[in-house]
MMTF fields as JSON, N, C-alpha, C and O atoms, coordinates in Angstrom:
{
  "mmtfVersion": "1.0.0",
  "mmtfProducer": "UNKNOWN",
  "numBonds": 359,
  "numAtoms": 360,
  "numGroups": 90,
  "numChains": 1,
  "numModels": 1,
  "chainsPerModel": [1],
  "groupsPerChain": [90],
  "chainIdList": ["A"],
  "bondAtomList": [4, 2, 8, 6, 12, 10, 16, 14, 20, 18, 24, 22, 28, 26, 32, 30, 36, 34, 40, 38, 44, 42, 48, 46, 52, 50, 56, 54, 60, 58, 64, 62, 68, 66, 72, 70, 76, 74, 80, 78, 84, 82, 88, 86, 92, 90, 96, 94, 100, 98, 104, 102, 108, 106, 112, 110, 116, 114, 120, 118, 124, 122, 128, 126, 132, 130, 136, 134, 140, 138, 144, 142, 148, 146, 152, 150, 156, 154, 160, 158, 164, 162, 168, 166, 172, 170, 176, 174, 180, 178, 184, 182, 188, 186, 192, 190, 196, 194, 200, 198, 204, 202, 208, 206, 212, 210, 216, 214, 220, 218, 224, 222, 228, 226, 232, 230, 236, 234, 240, 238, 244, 242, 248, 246, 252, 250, 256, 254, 260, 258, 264, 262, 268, 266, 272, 270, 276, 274, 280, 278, 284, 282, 288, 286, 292, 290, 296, 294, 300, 298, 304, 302, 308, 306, 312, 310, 316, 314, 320, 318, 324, 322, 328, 326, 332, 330, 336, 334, 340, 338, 344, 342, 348, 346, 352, 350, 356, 354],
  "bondOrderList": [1, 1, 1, 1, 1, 1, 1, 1, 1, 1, 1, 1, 1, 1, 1, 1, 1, 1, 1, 1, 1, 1, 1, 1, 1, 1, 1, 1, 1, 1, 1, 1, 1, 1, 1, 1, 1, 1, 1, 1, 1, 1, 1, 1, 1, 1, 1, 1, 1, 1, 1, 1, 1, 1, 1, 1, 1, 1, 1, 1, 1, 1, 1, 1, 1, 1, 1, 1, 1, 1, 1, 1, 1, 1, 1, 1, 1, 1, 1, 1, 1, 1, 1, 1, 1, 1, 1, 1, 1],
  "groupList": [{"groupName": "UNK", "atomNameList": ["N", "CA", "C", "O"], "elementList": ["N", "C", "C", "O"], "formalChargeList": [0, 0, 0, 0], "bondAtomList": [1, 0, 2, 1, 3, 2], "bondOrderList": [1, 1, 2], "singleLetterCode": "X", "chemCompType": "L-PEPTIDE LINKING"}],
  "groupTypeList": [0, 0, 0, 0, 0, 0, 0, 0, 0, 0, 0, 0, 0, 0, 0, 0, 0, 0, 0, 0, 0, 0, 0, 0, 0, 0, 0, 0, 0, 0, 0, 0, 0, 0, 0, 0, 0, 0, 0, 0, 0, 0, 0, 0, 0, 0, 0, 0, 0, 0, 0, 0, 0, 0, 0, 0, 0, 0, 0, 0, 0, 0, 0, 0, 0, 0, 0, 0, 0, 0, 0, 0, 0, 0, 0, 0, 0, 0, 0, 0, 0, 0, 0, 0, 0, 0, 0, 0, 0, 0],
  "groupIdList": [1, 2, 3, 4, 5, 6, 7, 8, 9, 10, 11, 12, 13, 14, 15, 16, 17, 18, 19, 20, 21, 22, 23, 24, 25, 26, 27, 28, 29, 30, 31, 32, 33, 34, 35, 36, 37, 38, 39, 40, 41, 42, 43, 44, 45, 46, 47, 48, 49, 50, 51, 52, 53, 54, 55, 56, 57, 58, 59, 60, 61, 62, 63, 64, 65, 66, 67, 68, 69, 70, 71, 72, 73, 74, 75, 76, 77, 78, 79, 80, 81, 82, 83, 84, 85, 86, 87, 88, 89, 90],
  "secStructList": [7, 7, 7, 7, 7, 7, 7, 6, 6, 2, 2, 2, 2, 2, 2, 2, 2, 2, 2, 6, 6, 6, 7, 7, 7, 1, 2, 2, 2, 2, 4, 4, 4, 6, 7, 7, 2, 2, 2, 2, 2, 2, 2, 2, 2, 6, 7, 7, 1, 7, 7, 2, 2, 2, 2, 2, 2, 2, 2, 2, 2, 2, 6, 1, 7, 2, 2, 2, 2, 2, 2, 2, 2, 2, 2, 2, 2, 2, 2, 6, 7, 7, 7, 7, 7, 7, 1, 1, 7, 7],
  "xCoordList": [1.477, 0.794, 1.704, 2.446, 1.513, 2.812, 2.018, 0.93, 2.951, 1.998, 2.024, 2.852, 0.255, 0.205, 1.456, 1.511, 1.991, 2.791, 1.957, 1.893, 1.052, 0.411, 1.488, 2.697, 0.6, 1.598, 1.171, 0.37, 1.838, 2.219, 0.425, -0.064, -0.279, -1.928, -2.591, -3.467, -2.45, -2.991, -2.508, -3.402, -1.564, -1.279, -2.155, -3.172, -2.309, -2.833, -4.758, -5.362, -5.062, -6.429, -6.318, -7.324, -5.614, -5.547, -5.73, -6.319, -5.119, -4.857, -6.519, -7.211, -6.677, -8.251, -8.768, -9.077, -9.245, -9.97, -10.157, -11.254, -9.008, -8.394, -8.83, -9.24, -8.906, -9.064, -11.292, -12.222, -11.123, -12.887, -13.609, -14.833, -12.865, -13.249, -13.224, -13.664, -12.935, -12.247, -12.822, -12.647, -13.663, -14.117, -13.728, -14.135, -12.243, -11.597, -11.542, -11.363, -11.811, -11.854, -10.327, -9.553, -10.08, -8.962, -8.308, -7.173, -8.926, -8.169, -7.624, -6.609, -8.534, -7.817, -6.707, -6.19, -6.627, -5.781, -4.577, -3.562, -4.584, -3.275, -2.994, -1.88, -3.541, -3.33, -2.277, -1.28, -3.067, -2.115, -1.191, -0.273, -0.881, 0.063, 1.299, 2.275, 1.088, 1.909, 2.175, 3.221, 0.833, 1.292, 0.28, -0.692, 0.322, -0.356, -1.483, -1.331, -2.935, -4.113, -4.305, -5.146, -3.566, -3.352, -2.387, -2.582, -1.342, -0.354, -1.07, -0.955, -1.85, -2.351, -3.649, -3.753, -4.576, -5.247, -4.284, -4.163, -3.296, -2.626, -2.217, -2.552, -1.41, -0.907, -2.25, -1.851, -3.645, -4.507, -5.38, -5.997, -5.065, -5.563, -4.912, -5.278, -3.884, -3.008, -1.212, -0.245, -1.458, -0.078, 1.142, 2.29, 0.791, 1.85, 2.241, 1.5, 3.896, 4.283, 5.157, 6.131, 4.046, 3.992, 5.184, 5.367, 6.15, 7.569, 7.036, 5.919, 8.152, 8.256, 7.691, 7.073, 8.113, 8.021, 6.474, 5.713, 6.275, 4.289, 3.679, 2.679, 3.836, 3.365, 3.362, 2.493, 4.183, 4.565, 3.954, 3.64, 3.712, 3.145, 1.381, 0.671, 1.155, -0.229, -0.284, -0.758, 0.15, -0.441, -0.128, -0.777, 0.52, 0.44, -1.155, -1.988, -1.395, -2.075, -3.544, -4.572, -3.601, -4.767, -5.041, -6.068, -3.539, -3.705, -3.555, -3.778, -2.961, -2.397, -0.97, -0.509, -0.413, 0.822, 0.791, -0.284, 2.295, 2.349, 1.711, 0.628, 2.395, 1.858, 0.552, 0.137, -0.293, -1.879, -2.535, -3.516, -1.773, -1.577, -1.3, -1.758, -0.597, 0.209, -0.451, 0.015, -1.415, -1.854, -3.057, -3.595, -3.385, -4.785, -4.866, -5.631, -3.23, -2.995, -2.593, -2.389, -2.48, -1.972, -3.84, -4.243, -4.501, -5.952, -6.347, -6.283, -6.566, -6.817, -6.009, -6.647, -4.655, -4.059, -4.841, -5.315, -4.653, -4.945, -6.921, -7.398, -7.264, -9.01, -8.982, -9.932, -7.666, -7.954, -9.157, -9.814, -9.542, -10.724, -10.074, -8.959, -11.095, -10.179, -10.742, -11.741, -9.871, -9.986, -11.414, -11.972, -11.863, -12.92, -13.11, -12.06, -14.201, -14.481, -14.675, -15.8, -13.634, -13.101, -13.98, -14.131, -14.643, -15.317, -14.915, -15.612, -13.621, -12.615, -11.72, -11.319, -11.467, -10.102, -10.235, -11.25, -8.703, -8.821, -8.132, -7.962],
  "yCoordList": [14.719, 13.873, 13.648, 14.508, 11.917, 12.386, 12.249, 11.687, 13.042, 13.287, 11.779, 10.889, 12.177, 11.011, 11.357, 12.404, 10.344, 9.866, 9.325, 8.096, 10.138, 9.351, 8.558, 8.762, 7.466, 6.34, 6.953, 7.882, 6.288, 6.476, 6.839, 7.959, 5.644, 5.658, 6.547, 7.013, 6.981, 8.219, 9.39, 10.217, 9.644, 11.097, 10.674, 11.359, 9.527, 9.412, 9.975, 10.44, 9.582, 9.754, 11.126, 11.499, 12.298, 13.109, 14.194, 15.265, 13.518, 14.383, 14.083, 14.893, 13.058, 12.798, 13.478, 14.423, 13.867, 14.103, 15.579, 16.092, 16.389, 18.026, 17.816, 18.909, 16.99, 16.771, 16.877, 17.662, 16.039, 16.258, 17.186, 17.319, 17.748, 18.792, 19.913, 20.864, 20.334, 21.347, 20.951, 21.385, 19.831, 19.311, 19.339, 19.859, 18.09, 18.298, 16.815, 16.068, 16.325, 14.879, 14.971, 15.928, 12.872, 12.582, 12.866, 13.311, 12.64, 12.422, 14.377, 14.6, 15.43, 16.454, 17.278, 18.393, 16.347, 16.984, 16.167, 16.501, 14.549, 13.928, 14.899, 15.335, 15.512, 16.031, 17.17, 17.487, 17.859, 19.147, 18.888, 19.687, 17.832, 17.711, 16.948, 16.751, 16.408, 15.765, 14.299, 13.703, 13.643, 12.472, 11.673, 12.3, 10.327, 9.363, 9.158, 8.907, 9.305, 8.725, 7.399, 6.99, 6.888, 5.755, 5.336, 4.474, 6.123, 6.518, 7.398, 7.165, 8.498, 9.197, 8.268, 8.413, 7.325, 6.35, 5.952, 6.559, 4.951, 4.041, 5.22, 5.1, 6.366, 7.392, 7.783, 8.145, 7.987, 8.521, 7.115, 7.221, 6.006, 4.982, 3.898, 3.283, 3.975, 3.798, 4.267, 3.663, 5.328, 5.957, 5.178, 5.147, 4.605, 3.745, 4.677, 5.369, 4.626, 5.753, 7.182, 7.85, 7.09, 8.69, 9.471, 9.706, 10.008, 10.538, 12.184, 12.701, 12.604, 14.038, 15.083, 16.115, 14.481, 15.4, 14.898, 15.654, 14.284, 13.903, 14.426, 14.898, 14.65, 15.393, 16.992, 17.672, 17.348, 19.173, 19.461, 20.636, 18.559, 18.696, 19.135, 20.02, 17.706, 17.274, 18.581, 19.581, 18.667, 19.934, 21.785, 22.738, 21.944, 23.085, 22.925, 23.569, 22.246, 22.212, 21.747, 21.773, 21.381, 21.623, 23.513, 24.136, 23.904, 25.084, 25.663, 26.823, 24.257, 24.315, 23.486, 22.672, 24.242, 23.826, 22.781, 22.249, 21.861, 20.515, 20.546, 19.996, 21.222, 20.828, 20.827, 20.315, 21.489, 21.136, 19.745, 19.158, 19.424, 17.691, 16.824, 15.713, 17.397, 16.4, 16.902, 16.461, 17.723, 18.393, 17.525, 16.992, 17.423, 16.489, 14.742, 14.049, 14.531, 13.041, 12.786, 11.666, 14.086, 13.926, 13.576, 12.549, 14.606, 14.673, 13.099, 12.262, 12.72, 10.988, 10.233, 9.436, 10.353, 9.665, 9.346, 8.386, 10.759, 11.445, 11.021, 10.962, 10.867, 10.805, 9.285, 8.92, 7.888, 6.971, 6.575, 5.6, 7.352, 6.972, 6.247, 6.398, 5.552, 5.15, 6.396, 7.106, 6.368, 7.012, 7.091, 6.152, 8.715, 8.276, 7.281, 6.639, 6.589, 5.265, 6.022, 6.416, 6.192, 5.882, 4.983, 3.785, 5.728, 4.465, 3.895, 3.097, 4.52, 4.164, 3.153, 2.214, 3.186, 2.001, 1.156, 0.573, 0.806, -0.647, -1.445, -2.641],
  "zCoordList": [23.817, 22.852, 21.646, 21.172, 21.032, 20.155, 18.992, 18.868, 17.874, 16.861, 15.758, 15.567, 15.053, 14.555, 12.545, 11.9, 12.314, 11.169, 10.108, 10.121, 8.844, 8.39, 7.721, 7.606, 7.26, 6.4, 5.069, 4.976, 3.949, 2.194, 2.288, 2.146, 2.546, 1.914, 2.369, 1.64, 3.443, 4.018, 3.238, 3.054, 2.821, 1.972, 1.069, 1.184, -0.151, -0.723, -1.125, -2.091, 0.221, 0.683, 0.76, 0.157, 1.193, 1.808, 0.023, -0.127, -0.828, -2.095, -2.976, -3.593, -2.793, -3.424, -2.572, -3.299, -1.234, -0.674, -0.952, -0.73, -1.492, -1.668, -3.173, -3.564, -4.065, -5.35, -5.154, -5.338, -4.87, -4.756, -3.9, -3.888, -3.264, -2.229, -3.19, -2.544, -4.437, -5.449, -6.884, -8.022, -6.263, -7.851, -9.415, -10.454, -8.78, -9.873, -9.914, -8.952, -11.779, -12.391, -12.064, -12.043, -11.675, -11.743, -13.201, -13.369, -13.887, -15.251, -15.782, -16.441, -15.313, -15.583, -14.467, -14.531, -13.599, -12.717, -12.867, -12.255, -14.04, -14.454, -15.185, -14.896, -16.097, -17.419, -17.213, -17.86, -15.664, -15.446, -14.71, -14.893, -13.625, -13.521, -13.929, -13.206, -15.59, -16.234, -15.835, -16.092, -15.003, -14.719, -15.407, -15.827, -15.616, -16.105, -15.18, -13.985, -15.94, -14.558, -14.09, -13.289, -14.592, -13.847, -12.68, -11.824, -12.848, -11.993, -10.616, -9.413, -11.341, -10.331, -9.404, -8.186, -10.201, -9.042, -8.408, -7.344, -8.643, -7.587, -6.308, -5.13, -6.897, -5.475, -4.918, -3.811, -4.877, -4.751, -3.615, -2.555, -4.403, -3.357, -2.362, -1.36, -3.07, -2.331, -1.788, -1.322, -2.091, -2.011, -2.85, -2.406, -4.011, -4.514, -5.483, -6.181, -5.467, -6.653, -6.398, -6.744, -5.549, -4.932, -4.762, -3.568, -5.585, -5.226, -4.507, -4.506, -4.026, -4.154, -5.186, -4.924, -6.666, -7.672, -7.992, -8.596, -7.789, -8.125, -7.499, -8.04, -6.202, -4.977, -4.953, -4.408, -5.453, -5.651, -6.977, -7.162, -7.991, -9.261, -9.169, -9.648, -8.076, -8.048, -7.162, -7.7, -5.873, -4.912, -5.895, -5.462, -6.7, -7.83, -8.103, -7.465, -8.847, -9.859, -9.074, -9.75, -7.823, -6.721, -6.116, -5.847, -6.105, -5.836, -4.539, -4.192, -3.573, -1.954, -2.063, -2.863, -0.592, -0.348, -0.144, 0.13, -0.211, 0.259, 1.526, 1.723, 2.465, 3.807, 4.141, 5.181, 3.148, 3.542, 3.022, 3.479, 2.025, 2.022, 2.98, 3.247, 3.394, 4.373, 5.815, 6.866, 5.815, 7.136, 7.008, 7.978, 6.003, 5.773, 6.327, 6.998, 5.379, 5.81, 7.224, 7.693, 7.961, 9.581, 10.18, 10.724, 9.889, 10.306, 9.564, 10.464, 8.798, 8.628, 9.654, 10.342, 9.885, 10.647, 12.142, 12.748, 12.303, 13.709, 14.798, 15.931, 13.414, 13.365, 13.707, 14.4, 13.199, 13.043, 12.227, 12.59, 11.003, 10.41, 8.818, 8.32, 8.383, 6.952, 5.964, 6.081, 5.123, 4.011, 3.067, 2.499, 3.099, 1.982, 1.408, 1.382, 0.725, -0.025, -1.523, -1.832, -2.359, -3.342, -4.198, -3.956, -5.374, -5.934, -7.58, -8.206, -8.087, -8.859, -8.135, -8.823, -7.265, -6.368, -6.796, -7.178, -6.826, -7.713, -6.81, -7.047]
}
């Protein structure tokens, strides 16, 4: 079986989904991880942005490893389901 590749938007989905699963406001989880919340919607709904160093910031300050990010955005991939419905998305 070959494995599924989420795309950019799927990590995205995958970090809100670990963000509200932990009940944490977007705006205090910009705060701690030093990024702009506006920056953090766009990576969050659509993976736009999204470097390395946003990603290791944001998954610190969730309190899981990258790869359970990215284990998440495999399981969205993998499910073929869309992404939570987001009711900030812009």
């Amino acid at each position: 079986m070959d494995p599924q590749i989420p795309d950019i938007s799927q990590l995205g989905a995958a970090i809100w989904e670990i963000r509200e699963e932990k009940g944490i406001r977007g705006e205090k989880l910009a705060l701690a991880a030093d990024v702009h919340p506006t920056h953090l919607n766009r990576a969050e709904n659509h993976g736009k942005n999204l470097t390395w160093n946003t990603l290791s910031a944001i998954a610190r300050v969730l309190e899981v490893p990258i790869s359970a990010v990215v284990l998440r955005a495999e399981e969205i991939a993998k499910e073929g389901r869309p992404p939570k419905v987001r009711p900030d998305a812009d």
